[in-house]
N, C-alpha and C positions, 0 to 999 in steps of 0.2 A: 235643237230637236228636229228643225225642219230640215238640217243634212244629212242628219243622223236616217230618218226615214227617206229619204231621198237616195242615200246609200244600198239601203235594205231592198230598196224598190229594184234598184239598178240588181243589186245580187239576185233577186227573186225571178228578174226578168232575164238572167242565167239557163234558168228554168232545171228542172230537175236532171235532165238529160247531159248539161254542162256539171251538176254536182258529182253525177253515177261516172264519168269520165275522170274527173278529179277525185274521187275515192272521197266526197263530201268537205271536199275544201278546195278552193280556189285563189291564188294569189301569190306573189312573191316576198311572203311576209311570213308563210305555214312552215310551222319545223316541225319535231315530232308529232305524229299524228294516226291515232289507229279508234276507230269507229265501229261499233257494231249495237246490234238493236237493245242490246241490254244494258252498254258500260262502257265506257271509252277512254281515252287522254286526247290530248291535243295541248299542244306547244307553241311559242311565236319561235321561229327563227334564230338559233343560235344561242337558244337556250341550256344551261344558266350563262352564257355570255352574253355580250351586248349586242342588243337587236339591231338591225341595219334600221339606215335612213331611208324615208320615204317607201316605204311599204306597205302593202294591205294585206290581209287573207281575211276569207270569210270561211265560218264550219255553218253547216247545216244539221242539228245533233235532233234525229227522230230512233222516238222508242216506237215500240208496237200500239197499238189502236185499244184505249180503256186505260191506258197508265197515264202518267206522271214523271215529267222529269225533273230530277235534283242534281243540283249542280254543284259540286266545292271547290272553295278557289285554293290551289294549292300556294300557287305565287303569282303576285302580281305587282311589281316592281318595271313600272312606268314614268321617264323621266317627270315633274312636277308642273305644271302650266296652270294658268287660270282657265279654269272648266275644262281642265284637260284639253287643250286646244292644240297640243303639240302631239301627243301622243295618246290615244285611247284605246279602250275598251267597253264596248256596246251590249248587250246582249236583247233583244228582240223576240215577243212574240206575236208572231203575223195572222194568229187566229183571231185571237183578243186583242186584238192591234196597243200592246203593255211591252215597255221597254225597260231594261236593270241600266242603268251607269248616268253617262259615260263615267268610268274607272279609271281612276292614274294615281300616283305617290301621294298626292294629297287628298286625292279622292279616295280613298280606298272602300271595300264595301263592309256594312255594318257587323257581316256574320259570316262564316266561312262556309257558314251551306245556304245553300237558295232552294229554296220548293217553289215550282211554278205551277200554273194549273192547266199548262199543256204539254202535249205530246211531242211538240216540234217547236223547237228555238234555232236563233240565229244568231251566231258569235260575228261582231265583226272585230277587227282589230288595224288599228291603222297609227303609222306614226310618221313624225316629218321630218326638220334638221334637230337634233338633241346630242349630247354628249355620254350619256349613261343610262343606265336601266337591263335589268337583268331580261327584263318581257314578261311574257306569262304561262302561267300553267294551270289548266281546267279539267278536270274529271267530272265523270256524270255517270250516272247510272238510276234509273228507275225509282220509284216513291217503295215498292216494293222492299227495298232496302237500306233504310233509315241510317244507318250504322256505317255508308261509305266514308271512306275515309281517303284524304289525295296519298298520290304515291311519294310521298315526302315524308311520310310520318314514322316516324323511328320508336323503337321499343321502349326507350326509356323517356317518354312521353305517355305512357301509362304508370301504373302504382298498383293496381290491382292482380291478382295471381295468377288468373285467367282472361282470357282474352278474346274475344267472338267479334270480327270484322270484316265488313267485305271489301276486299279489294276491285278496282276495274280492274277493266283489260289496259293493255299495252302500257305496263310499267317498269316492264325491262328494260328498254331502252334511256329510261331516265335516270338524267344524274344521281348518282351514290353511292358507297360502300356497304359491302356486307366481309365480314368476318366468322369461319367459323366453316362446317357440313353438315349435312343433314342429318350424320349417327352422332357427333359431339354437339348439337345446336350451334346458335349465333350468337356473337356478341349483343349485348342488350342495345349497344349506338346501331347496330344495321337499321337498314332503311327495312320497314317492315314487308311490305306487301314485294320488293324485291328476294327480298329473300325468301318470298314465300314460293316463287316460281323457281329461284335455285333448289330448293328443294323437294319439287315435286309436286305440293301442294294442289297447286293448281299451277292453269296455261296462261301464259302472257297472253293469247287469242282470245280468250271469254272471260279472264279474270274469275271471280268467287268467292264466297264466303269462306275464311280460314279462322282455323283454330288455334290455340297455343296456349302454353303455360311461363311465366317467369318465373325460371328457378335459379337457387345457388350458381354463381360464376365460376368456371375454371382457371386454370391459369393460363395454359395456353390452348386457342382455338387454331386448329388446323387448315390450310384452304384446300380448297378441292373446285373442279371443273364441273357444272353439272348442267344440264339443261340450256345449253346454251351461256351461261355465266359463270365466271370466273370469280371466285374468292380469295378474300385476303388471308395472309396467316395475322391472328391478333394475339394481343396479351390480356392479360388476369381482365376481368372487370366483374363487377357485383353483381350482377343479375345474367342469363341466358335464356335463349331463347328457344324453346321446343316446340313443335311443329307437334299437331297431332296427326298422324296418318297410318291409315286401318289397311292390311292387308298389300304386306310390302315383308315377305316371307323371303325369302331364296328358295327357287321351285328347284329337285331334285328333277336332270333330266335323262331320260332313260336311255337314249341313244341321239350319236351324233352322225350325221351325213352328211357329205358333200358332195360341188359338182366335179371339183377335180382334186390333187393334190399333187405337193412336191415334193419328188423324192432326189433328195442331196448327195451330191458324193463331194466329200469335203478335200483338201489337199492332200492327205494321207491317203487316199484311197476307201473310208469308210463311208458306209450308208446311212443315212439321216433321213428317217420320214417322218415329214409334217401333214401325215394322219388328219383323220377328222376326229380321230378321239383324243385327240391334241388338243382342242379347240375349250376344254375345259376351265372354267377360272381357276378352280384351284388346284392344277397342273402345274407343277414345276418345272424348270427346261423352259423347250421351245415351246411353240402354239402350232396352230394348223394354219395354213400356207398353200396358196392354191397355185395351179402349174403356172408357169412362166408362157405369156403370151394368151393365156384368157383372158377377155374383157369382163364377160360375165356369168363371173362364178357365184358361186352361193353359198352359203354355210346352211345345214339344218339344224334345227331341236327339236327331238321330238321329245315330249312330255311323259308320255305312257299311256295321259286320260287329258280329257279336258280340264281349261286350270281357266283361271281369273289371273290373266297378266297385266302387271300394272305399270313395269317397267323392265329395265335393260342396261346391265352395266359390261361394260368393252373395256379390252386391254390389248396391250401389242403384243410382239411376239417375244421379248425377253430382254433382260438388260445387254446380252453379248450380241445381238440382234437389233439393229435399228430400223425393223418392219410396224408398219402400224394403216390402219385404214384411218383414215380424218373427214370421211364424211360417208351413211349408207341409209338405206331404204331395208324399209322392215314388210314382210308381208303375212298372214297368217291362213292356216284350213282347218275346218276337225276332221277329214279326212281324208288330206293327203294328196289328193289330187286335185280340187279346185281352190283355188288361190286367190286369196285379195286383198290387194295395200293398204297398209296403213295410211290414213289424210288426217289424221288428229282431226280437229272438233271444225276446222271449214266446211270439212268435207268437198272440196274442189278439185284439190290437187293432191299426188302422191305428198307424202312428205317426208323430210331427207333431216338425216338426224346427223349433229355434229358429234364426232367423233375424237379420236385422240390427238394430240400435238407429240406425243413421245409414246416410247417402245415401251417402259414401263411403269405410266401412269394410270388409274382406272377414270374413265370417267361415265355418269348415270345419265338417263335420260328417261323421263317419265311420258307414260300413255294414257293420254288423256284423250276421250274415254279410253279406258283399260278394253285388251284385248282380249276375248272369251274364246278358245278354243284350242287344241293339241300340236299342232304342229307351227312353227315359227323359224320363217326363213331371212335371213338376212345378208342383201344384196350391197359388196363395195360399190361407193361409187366415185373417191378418191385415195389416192394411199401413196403412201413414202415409202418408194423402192418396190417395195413389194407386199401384196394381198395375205395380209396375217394377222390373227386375233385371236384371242380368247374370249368365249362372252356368256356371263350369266343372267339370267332373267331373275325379275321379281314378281312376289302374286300372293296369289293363295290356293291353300292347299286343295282346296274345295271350290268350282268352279257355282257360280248361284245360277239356280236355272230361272229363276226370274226375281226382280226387283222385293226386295221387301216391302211389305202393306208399310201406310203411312197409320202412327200411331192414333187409335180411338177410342174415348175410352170404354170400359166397356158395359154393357146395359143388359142387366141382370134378363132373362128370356122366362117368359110361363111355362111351366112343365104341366102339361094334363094329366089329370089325376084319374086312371080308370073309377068309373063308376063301379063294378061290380066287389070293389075290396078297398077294404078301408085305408087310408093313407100312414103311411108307418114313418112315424115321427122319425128327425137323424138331423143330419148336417148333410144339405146339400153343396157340394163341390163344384166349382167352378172346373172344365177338363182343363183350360188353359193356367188356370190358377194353380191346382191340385198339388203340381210339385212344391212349389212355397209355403203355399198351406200345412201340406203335410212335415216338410224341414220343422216350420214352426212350431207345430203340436210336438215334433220328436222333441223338440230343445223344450219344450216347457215342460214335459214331461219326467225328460231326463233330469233337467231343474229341482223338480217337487221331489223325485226318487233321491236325489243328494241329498237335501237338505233333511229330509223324514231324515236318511240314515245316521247322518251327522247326529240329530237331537234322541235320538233312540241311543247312539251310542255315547253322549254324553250323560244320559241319565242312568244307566248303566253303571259307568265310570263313579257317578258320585253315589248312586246306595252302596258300588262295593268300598268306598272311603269310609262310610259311615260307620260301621261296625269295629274296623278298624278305629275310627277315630274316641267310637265307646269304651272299648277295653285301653285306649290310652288314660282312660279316666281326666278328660279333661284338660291333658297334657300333651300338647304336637312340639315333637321335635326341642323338648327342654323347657319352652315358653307357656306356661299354664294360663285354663282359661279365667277371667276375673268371680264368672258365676259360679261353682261347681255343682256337678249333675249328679245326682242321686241315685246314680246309675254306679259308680264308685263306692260305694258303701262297701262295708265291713260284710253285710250279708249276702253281696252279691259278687265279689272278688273270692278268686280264690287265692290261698297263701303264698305269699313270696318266694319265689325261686330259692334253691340255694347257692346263686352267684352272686344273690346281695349280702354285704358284710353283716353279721349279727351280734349282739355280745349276754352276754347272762346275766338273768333279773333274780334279782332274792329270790332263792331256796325257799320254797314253801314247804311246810315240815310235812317229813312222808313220801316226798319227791324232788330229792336231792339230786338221782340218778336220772330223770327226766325235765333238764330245765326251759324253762321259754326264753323264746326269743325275739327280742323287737327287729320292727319295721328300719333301714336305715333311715336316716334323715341325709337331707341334699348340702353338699358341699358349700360351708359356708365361708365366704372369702374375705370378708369384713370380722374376725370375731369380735375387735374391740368395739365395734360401733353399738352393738347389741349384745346382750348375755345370752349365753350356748342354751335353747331349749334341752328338755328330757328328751332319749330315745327311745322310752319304753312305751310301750302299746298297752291303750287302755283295753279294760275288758272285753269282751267279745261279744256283752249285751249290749255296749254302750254305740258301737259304728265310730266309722273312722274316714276321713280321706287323706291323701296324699297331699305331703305339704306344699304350699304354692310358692312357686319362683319366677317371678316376671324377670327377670336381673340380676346380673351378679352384686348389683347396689343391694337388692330385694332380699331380707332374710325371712328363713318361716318364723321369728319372732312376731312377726304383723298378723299373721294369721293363725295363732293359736288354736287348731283343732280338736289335739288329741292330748298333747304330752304331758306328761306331769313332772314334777320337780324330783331331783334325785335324792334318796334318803339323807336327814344328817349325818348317820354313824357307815364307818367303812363299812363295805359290800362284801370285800375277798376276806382278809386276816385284819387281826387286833395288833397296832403296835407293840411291839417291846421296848422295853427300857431298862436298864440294871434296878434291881432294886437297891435302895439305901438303906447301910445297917443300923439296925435298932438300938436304941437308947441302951444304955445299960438298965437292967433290970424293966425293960419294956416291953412285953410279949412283942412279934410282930404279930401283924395282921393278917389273918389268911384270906384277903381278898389282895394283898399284895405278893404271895407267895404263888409258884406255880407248881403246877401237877406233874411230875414225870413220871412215868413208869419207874418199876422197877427195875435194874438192868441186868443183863444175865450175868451168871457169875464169868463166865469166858472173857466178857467185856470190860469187869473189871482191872485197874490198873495194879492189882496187888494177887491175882490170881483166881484160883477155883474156892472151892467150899476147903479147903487144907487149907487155906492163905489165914492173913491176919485177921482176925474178927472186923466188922463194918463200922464199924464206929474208934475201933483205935487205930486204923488210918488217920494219918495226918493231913494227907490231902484228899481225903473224902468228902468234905464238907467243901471245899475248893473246886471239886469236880462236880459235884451235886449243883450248885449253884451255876451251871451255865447248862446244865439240860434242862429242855423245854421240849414241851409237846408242839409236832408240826399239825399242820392244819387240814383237817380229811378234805 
């Protein structure tokens, strides 16, 4: 402990003027390393390879004045020693004179975040002869943000669908693979917070809260150039990774301008100009192409209006063409004549944005903060062969003339009631509300008017059933009901059609020529199982209903209503039979003789009234005996 603080004293006694010279690190042991008051990284030496012998660096990590810094250890893979004697890491705080470690392989620390209870800490790190060890890797950023996370942390080390994390600054530079663009997502293995600056999302310089979703995998993810980093082309995996990012339109721009251009005369003797209205992305052919021998030319965009630019995507000048710019400077006006550079979020220095490696690859580059204003000039300031591009802007449509309020909620206000007129009851309205409110009462509205309709028209629908189902007497569709309704009677039906089959009941004397006729009965498909009921229809005092058929099993023998049994003696005619001749000297009987007329004499077989007399015919009595009266 007492080197340890002996260490800290000697770096302290550095003094802050050695730290602001070393960009807040001092030693031959410091490898990757980018600092600023909100978020940082910092690296040992040769990281993730093996850290040199006998080395030190010290980081000096200060947030702003009233915070807290939190610190996670991303990696810390430090050859093994007793009490870390060979190889450490310290971390030091010189307000509250509290120290964290020392740190090595077998020391490791208890948790991957540290919350300390001040504003300014001291990294040391020092190592001496050892054979292995990756070093280390520390991010930090402010208590303000709980949720940091090191730049090592990979997508599929979550589970959950959504994603809200902040990343530090300077995590571009570290070790990792990302798979995948910003219009198809990531592979679910990219290192997260790197990919989030290929993307756009935010700046390697101040790092930031990102958002995302893990959704369904593709099969194949694409690479693309963007922000500075390059991407790998990858395959299928289960999960991908989307970025959320607002206001990343393709701005429509209204006119192109330059400072020069080239106009080509090719080996045939034709003209080829490469125009400024060349300079379009989605122009076919060549691009715009500035004269031969200008250092510094410029491309314009003008917008139309003011626009919220968010970024900027470059291409060369064709595949037959192997022009391309590979590194420029962006400036913007809203009115055209005062002009001023883009320095992304230091604000110190112009800043110069990487450009293409081929003639026809696109690649993006995000402005962070985004640019507000109409006009967008963009200065080469390397290129292959020759000054040519095409280039679209991103934004949105609608340029915001100031920041949005932070959300509050909101707190209902007293309205003064004039004294002089009484208060008229209603529904007061929220202005900010009013359009939700109202949507809502339309839909509930609309709601109650459906369903009335509905129950208005189903009720409807069954009184006009009902009537109908009355005059069926009981009977839907062949299947009779078990109760029957008295609604079917004899005195409230009117008589059967005549398309039901009917047949003729005994003559009642006096009305031979006027007979009745019964009701049919229903088709019975069993006769043997049951004896044939009567068809005849009882009287007309007596009432009647219609016989019942649940089934062709079901006869109307079960349910005797009406029918009565048919006479014993035949209905239509009296059999015949020969009669048998009488006994000798036996009168016959004149209930066994029959009645014939008498026949005319034309009819007879022996002639008119001149013919033989009626009785001394021989076969008179032969012919007599087989006439019979027919049946009226």
């Amino acid at each position: 402990m007492a080197l340890a603080l002996a260490l800290l004293r000697r770096c302290l006694l550095l003094g802050p003027l050695g730290l602001r010279t070393a960009g807040g690190q001092h030693g031959d042991g410091c490898g990757h390393t980018l600092l600023t008051p909100q978020s940082g990284t910092l690296s040992s030496r040769n990281y993730p390879g093996t850290y040199p012998n006998h080395t030190t660096c010290r980081w000096r990590l200060r947030t702003p004045p009233g915070t807290f810094l939190l610190l996670t250890f991303g990696d810390v893979d430090l050859e093994p020693s007793e009490r870390c004697a060979s190889s450490s890491l310290l971390l030091t705080d010189p307000q509250a004179g509290i120290s964290y470690g020392p740190y090595c392989r077998n020391a490791v620390p208890a948790t991957p975040l540290l919350v300390t209870n001040s504003s300014t800490v001291t990294v040391l790190f020092n190592s001496t002869s050892h054979r292995s060890g990756r070093g280390l890797l520390l991010s930090y950023a402010t208590t303000q943000h709980p949720d940091l996370v090191s730049c090592l942390v990979r997508g599929t080390h979550y589970t959950q669908e959504h994603i809200s994390v902040y990343c530090p600054a300077g995590c571009k530079d570290i070790d990792g693979d990302i798979w995948g663009n910003p219009s198809q997502g990531y592979r679910d293995t990219s290192v997260l917070c790197k990919a989030a600056v290929h993307a756009g999302v935010i700046a390697d310089e101040q790092g930031g809260q990102v958002t995302l979703a893990r959704e369904k995998g593709i099969t194949l993810y694409e690479s693309a150039f963007a922000n500075g980093l390059h991407s790998k082309r990858g395959s299928l995996s289960e999960k991908r990774l989307l970025f959320h990012k607002a206001c990343a339109d393709v701005l429509e721009v209204a006119a192109f301008n330059a400072s020069s251009w080239w106009h080509e005369v090719d080996a045939l003797g034709q003209d080829r100009a490469w125009g400024a209205q060349r300079a379009a992305l989605s122009t076919t052919g060549h691009s715009w192409a500035a004269e031969p021998g200008s250092d510094a030319a410029w491309l314009e965009l003008d917008l139309g209006t003011r626009r919220n630019i968010t970024g900027i995507i470059t291409k060369g000048s064709s595949g037959q063409h192997d022009y391309y710019v590979k590194s420029y400077c962006v400036s913007s006006s809203r009115d055209g004549k005062n002009w001023r550079p883009y320095r992304g979020s230091s604000g110190q220095e112009d800043k110069v944005f990487e450009g293409n490696t081929d003639s026809h690859g696109e690649v993006s580059n995000a402005f962070i903060p985004p640019i507000v204003g109409r006009y967008v000039r963009v200065t080469p300031q390397s290129w292959h062969q020759r000054m040519a591009m095409k280039v679209a802007l991103l934004g949105c449509q609608s340029a915001r003339g100031r920041a949005p309020r932070p959300y509050a909620p909101s707190v209902p206000r007293e309205v003064p009631v004039p004294t002089s007129h009484a208060p008229i009851p209603g529904v007061a309205l929220d202005p900010e509300k009013a359009g939700s409110t109202l949507l809502l009462l339309l839909l509930i509205g609309g709601f109650v008017l459906l369903s009335s309709s509905l129950l208005v028209l189903a009720f409807l629908c069954r009184r006009k059933r009902k009537p109908a189902a009355e005059l069926n007497c009981g009977t839907m569709k062949g299947h009779p009901k078990l109760d029957p309704s008295p609604v079917c009677s004899l005195q409230t039906l009117p008589p059967p059609g005549s398309t039901l089959a009917s047949f003729p009941t005994a003559p009642a004397p006096g009305d031979l020529m006027s007979p009745e006729y019964a009701e049919p009965d229903l088709l019975q498909l069993s006769p043997s199982s049951q004896p044939a009921p009567s068809t005849f229809k009882p009287p007309l005092d007596e009432g009647y209903t219609l016989p019942l058929v649940l089934s062709h099993y079901d006869t109307p023998g079960r349910h005797h209503e009406y029918a009565e049994p048919l006479p014993p003696e035949p209905e239509y005619a009296t059999p015949f039979t020969e009669p048998e001749p009488a006994a000798a000297g036996v009168p016959m009987s004149p209930s066994l003789r029959y009645h014939t007329p008498a026949p005319r004499p034309a009819e007879l077989p022996w002639g008119g009234p001149g013919g033989a007399a009626w009785g001394d015919s021989p076969g008179a009595e032969a012919t007599l005996s087989h006439v019979y009266q027919e049946a009226l």
